[in-house]
C-alpha positions as CSV (number, residue, x, y, z in Angstrom):
1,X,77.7,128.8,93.8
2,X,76.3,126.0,91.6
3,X,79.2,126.2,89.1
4,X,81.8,126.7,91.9
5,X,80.3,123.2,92.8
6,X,80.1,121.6,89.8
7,X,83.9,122.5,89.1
8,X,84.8,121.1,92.5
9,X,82.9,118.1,92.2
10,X,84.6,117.7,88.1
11,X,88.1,118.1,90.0
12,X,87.2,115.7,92.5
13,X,86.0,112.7,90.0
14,X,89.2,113.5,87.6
15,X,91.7,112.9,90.4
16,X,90.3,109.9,91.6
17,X,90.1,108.7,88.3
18,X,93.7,109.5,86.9
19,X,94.9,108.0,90.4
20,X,92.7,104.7,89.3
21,X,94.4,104.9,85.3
22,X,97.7,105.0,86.7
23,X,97.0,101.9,89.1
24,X,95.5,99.8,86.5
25,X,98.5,100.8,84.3
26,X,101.1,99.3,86.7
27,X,99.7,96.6,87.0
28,X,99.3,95.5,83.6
29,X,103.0,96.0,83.4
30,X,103.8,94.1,86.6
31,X,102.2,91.1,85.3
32,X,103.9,91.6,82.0
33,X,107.4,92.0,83.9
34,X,106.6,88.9,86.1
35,X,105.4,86.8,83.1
36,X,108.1,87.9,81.3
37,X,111.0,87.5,84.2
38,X,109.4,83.7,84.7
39,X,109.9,83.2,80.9
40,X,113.3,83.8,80.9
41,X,113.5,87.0,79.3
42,X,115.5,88.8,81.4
43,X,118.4,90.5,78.9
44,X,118.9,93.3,81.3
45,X,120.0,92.4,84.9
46,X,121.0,94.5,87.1
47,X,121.8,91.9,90.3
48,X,121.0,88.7,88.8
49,X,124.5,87.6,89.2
50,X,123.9,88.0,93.3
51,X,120.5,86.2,93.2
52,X,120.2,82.5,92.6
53,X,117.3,82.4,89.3
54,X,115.0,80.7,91.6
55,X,114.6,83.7,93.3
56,X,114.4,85.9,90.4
57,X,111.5,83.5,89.2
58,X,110.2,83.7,92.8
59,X,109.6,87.4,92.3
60,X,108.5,87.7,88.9
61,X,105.2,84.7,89.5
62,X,104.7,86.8,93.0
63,X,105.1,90.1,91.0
64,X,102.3,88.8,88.1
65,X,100.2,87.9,91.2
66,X,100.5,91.0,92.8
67,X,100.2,93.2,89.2
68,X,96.7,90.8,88.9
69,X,95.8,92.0,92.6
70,X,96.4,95.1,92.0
71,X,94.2,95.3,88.6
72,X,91.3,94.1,91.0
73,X,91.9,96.7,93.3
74,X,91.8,99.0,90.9
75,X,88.2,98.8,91.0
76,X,87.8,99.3,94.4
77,X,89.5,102.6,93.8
78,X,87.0,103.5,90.8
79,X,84.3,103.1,93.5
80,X,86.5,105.1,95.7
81,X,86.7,103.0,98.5
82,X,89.0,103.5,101.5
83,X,89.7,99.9,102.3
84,X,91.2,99.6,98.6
85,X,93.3,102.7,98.7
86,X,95.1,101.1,101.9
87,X,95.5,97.8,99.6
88,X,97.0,99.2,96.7
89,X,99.2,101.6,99.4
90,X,100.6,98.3,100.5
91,X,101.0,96.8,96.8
92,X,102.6,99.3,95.1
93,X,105.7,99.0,97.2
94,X,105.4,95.2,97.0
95,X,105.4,95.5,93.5
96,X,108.8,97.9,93.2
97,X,110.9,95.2,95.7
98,X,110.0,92.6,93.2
99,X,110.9,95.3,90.3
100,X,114.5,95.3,91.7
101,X,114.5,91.6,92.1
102,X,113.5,90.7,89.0
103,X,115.9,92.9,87.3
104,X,114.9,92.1,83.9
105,X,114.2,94.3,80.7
106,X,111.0,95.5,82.1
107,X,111.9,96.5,85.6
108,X,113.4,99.9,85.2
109,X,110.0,101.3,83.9
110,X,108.3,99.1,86.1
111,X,110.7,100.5,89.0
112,X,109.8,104.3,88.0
113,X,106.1,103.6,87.6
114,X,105.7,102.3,90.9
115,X,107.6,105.0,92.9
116,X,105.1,107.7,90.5
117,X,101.9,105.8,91.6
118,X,103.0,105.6,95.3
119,X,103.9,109.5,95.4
120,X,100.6,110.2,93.8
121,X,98.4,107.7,95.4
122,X,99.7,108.4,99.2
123,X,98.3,112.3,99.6
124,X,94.7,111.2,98.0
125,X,93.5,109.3,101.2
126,X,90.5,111.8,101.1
127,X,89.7,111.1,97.8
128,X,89.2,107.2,98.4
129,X,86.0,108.4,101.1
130,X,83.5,105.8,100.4
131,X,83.1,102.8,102.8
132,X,82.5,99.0,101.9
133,X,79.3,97.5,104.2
134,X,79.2,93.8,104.1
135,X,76.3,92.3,105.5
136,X,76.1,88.9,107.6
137,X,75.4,87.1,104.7
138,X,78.4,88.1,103.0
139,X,80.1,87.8,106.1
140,X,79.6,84.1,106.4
141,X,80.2,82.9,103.4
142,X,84.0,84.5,103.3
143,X,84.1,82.7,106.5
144,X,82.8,79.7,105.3
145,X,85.1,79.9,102.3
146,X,88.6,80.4,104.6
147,X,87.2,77.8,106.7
148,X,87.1,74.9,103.9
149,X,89.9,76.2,102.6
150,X,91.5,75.5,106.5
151,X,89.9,72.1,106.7
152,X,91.3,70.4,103.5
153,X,94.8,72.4,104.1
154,X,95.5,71.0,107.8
155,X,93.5,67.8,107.4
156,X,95.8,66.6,104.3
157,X,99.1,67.9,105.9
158,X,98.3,65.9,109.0
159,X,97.3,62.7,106.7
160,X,100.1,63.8,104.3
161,X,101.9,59.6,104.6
162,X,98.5,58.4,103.6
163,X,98.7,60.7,100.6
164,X,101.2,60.5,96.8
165,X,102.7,63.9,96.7
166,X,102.1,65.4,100.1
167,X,104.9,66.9,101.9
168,X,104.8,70.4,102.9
169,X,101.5,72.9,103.7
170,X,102.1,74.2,100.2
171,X,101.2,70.9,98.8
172,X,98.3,70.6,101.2
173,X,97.0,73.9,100.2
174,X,97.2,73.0,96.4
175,X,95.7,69.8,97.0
176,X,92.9,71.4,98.6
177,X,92.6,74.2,96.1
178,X,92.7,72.0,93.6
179,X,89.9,69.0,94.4
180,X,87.9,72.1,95.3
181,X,87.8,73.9,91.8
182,X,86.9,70.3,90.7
183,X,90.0,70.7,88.6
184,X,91.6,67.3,90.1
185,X,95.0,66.8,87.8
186,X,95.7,63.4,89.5
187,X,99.3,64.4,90.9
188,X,98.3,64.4,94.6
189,X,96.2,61.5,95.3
190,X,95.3,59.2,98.5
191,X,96.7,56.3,98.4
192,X,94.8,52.9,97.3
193,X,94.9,51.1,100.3
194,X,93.3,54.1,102.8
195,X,90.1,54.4,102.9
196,X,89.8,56.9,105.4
197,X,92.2,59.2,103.2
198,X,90.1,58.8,100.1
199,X,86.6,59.4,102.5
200,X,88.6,62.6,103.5
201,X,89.5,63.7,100.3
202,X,85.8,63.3,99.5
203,X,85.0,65.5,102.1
204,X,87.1,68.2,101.0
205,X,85.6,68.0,97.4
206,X,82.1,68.4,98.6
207,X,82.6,70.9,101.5
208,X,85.1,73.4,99.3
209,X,83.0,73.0,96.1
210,X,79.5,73.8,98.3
211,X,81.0,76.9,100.0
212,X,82.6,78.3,96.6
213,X,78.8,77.9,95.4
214,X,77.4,79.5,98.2
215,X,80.1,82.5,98.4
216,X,80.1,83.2,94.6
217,X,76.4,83.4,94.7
218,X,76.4,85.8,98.0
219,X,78.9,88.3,95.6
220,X,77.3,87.5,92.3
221,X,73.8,88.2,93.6
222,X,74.7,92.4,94.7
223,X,75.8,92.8,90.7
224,X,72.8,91.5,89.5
225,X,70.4,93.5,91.9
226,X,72.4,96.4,90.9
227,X,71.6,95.7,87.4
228,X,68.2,95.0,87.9
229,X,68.2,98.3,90.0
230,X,69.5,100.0,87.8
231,X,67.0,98.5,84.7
232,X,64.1,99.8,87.2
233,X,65.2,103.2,87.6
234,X,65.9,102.7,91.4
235,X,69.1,104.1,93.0
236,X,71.7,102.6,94.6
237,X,72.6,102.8,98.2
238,X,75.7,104.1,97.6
239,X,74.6,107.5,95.5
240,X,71.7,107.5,98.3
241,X,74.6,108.6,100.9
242,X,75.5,111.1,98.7
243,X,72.1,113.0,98.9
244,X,72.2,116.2,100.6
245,X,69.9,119.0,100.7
246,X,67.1,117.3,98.7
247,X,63.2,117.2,98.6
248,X,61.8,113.5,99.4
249,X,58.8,112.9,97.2
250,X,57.0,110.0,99.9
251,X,54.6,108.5,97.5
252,X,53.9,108.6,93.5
253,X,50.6,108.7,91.9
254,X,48.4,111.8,90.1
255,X,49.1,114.4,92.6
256,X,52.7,113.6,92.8
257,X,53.4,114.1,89.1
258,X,52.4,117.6,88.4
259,X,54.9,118.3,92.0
260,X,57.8,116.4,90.6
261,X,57.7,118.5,86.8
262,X,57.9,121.7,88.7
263,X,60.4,121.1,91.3
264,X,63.2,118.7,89.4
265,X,64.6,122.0,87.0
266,X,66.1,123.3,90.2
267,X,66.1,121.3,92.9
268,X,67.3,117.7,93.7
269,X,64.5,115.2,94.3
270,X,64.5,112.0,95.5
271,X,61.1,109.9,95.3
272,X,60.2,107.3,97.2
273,X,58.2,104.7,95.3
274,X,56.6,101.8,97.2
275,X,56.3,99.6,93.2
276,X,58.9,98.1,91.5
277,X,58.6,100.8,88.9
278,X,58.3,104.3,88.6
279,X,56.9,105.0,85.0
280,X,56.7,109.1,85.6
281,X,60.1,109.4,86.4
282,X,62.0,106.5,84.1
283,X,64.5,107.8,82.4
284,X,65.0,111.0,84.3
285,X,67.7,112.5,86.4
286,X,65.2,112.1,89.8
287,X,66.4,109.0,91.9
288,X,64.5,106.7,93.0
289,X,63.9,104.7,96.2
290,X,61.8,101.8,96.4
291,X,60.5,100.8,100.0
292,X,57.3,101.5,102.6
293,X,57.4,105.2,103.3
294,X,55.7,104.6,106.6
295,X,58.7,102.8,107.9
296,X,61.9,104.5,109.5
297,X,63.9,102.6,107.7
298,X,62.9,103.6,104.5
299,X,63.3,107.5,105.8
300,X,66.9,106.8,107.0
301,X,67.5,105.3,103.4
302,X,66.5,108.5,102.1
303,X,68.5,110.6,104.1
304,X,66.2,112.5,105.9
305,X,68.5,113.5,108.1
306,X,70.0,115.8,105.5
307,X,67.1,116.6,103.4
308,X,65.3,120.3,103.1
309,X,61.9,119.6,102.5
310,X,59.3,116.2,102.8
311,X,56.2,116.3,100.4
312,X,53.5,113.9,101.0
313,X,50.9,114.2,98.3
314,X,49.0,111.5,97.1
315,X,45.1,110.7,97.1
316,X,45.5,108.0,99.9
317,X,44.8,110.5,103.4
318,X,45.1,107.7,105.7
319,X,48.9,106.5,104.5
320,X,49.9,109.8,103.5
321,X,49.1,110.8,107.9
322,X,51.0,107.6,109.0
323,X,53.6,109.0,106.8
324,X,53.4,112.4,108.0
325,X,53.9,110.9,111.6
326,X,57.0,108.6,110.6
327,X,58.9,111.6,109.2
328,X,58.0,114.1,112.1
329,X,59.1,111.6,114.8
330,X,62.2,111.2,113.1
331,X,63.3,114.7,112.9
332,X,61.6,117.6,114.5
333,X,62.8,120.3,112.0
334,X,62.1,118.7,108.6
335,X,59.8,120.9,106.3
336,X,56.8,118.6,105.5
337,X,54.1,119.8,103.0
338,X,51.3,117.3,102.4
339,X,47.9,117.1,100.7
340,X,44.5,116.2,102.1
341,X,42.1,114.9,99.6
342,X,39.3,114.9,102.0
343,X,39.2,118.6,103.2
344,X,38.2,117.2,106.7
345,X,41.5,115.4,107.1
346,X,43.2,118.5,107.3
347,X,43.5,119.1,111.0
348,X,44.7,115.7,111.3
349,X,47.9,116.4,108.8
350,X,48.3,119.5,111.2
351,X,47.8,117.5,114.4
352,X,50.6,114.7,112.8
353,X,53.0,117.3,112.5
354,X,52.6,118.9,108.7
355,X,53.5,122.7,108.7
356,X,51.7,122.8,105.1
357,X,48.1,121.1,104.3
358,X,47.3,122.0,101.1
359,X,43.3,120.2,100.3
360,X,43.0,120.4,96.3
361,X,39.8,119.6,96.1
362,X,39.3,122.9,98.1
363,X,41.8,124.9,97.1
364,X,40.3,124.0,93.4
365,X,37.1,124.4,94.2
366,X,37.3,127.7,95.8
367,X,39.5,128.8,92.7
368,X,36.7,127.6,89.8
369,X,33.7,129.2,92.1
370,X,35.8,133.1,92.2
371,X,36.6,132.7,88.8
372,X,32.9,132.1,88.2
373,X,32.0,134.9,90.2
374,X,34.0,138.0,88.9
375,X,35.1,136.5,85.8
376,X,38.4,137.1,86.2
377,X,42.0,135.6,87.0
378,X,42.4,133.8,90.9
379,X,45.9,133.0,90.4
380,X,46.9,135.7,93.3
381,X,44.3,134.4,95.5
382,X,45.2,130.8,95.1
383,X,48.8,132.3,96.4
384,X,47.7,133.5,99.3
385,X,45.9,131.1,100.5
386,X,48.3,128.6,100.3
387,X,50.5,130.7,102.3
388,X,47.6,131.1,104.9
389,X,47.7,127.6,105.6
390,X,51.2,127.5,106.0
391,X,52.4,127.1,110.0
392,X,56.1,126.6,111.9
393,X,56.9,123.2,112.3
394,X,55.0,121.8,115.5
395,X,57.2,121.7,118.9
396,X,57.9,118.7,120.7
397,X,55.2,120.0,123.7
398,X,53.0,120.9,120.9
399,X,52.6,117.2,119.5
């Protein structure tokens, strides 16, 4: 059953990622044909004696354009995202109308390719699963950014006679794109005498350069947590949503460790760690979620919903009972096995909804006395006595 898995799950990544190699290989060779075509190296035409060559270099600068936003899809696909599969859906067809128009050297294979990627690429909408969650912060800032990019674009068009170089919305837009990259190559400028052009042109330096800031920082700043998540041995949200099936290890310290080595050969753990770092577990194939585990947020992170077993083991009794109540009244039916270090703590683990309390201090005690006594082995006894203090999980008229 495992292998069947595993095969599935091989098959699965390999199609998604010969969909993504053949993606990124058209458009390499889309901006290659469009660089090309705008060049002037276009020995092969197939209707360039129907279409003026300012069309044919319209379609080979919009075909390098789309080839370059279809390389940055590309990676949007890698992370098999569904939003970037219906963007390179609508580019690959983009890209083989400005094949034809181009008609230079480079569009037949350019032509070919894209018809091969679409075929491919259309029946692998399942694939392409994973969803893209921006938050309001991230939100904003594109706002922000369309928003400046609104302000200079409308605001120089309608002051276009106050400005050298300004008549159309295309020359607004570069003006505006322009002043804010701090770029500035002096062909559009206000004129001397307006003051109130220059003072808006001022304005459209400081308000586009401040929201570029703030909106490369909002996307710069998930890469580098990533990094720094990864660097700290925590896991990412996104392989969090893939958890199924899994045992939540709610706390790390010496009673967790000795849990984790016998459980992680055969069963998929996830522990939740409330420090940055988790030295036990560095390096190992256990992920790791940093957060409060007596929060619900933290529990929904972990996908408790779809998790086979809680353990809460760790030598503080009055967390490890607020924890024990956070997971019960969040699911009902979730297996939770926790450890009292203070043997009179016990019924209250039962009473928060634990269907195992194991006490080691007791258990170990009890073990060390009978070995004492009949100098023999207790290991059988030890078994059944945890099994004696197993229970069903509590029902809801029960807690």
């Amino acid at each position: 059953m495992i292998n069947a898995t595993k095969t599935d799950l091989t098959n699965y990544l390999t199609a998604s990622g010969r969909v993504v190699q053949l993606v990124a290989v058209l458009s390499v060779l889309s901006i290659v044909t469009g660089v090309a075509t705008v060049a002037g190296d276009a020995s092969l035409n197939f209707i360039a004696d129907q279409l003026p060559r300012s069309a044919t270099e319209s379609a080979g600068f919009t075909g390098a354009l789309t080839g370059f936003l279809l390389l940055v899809t590309s990676y949007g696909l890698r992370r098999r995202w569904r939003v970037a599969w219906y963007v390179a859906l609508s580019l690959v067809p983009a890209i083989t109308i400005q094949g034809i128009l181009q008609s230079s050297a480079f569009s037949t294979p350019l032509i070919l390719i894209s018809i091969v990627v679409f075929a491919i690429l259309l029946p692998k909408r399942d694939v392409f699963d994973a969803s893209v969650t921006l938050t309001n912060t991230q939100v904003a800032a594109g706002v922000a950014l369309v928003g400046a990019q609104v302000y200079g674009t409308i605001g120089t068009y309608s002051l276009r006679d106050e400005f050298v170089g300004i008549d159309t919305l295309l020359d607004a837009f570069y003006f505006t794109i322009v002043t804010g990259s701090t770029v500035g190559y002096g062909d559009t400028t206000p004129v001397p005498e307006s003051g109130f052009a220059r003072l808006f042109a001022l304005s459209v330096l400081i308000v586009s350069t401040a929201t570029f800031a703030v909106a490369l920082g909002v996307l710069l700043t998930p890469a580098i947590e990533n990094r720094f998540t990864e660097a700290l041995g925590m896991t990412k949200d996104a392989e969090l949503n893939q958890l199924s099936d899994h045992i939540i290890i709610a706390g790390q310290d010496q009673l967790t460790t000795p849990i984790i080595s016998n459980l992680q050969s055969d069963c998929s753990l996830l522990l939740i760690s409330e420090s940055d770092i988790a030295p036990s577990v560095a390096g190992s194939e256990i992920s790791v979620l940093q957060g409060q585990r007596t929060t619900n947020e933290t529990f929904e992170r972990a996908r408790l919903d779809t998790a086979r077993a809680v353990v809460i083991a760790t030598e503080d009794d009055a967390t490890d009972i607020m924890t024990t109540i956070t997971v019960r009244q969040q699911d009902d039916d979730i297996w939770i096995v926790a450890a009292a270090t203070n043997q009179e703590n016990i019924e209250k683990f039962r009473f928060a909804g634990a269907n195992t309390i194991i006490s080691p201090a007791l258990v170990g005690g009890e073990l060390l006395a009978e070995s004492a006594r009949t100098q023999r082995d207790t290991a059988t006894e030890v078994v059944q006595r945890l099994q004696d203090n197993s229970s069903p999980p509590p029902s809801n008229t029960e807690k």
